[in-house]
C-alpha positions as CSV (number, residue, x, y, z in Angstrom):
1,X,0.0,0.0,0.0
2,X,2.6,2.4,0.7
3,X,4.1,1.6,-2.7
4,X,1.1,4.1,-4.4
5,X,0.8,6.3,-0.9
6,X,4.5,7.5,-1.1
7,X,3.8,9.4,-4.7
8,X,0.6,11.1,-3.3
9,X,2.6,12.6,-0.2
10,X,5.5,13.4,-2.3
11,X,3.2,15.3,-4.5
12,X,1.0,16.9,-2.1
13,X,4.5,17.9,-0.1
14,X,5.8,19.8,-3.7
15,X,2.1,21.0,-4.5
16,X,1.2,22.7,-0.8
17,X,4.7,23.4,0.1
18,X,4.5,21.6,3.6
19,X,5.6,18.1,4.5
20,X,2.9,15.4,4.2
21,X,2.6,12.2,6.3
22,X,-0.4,9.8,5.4
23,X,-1.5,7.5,8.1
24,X,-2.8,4.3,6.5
25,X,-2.8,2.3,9.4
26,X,-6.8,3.0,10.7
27,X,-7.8,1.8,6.8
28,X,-5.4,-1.2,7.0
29,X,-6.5,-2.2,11.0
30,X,-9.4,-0.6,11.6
31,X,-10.3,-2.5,15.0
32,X,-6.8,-2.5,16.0
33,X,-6.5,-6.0,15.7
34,X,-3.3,-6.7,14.4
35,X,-1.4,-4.1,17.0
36,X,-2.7,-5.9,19.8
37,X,-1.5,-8.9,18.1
38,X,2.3,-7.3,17.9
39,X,2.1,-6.0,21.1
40,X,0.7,-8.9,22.8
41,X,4.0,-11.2,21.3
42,X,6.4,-8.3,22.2
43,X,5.2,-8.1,25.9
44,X,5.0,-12.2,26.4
45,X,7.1,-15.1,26.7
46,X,10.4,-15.7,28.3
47,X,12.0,-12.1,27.5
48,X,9.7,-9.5,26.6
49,X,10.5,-6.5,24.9
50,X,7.8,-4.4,26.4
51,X,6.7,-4.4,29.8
52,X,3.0,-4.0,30.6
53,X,3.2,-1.0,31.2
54,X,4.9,0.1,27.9
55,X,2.4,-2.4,25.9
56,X,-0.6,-0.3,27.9
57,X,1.1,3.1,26.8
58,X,1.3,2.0,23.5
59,X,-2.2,0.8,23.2
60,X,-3.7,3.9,24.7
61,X,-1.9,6.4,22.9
62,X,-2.9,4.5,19.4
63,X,-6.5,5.1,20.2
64,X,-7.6,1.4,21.5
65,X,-8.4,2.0,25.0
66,X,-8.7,5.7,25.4
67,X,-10.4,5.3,28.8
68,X,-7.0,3.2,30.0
69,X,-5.6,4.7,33.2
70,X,-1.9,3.4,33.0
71,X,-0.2,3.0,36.6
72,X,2.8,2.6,37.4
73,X,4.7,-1.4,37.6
74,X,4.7,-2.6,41.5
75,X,8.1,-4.5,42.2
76,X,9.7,-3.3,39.2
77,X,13.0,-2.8,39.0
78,X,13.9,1.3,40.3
79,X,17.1,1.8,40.3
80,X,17.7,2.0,43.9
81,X,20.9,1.0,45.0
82,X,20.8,1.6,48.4
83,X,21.2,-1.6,50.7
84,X,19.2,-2.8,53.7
């Protein structure tokens, strides 16, 4: 799809004299499924690239929980090293 998006934004960029950016992911995944499928395998298994937290960001900030109150990780690694 972006192979026939490119020359539109390219032309509308020359034509309008700013820069153009067309976001073609709301007609390709309209119910978001296949970012929750991406996120859901880069915040799983043995040694996840995302922690929930990030995978929750993520998710609200694309529009697919909007209502999502992200809170902070509890036992999470912070830092800290102090001793007891």
């Amino acid at each position: 799809m972006s192979l026939y998006i490119r020359p539109i934004e390219s032309e509308l960029s020359l034509k309008l004299g700013i820069d153009i950016k067309m976001d073609i992911n709301s007609a390709i995944d309209v119910d978001h499924q296949q970012l929750i499928s991406n996120i859901t395998k880069l915040s799983t298994g043995q040694s996840p690239a995302l922690t929930p937290q990030q995978a929750q960001t993520i998710l609200k900030q694309a529009g697919v929980f909007p209502d999502l109150k992200v809170s902070a990780v509890e036992g999470g690694d912070d830092n800290d090293n102090s001793t007891n």
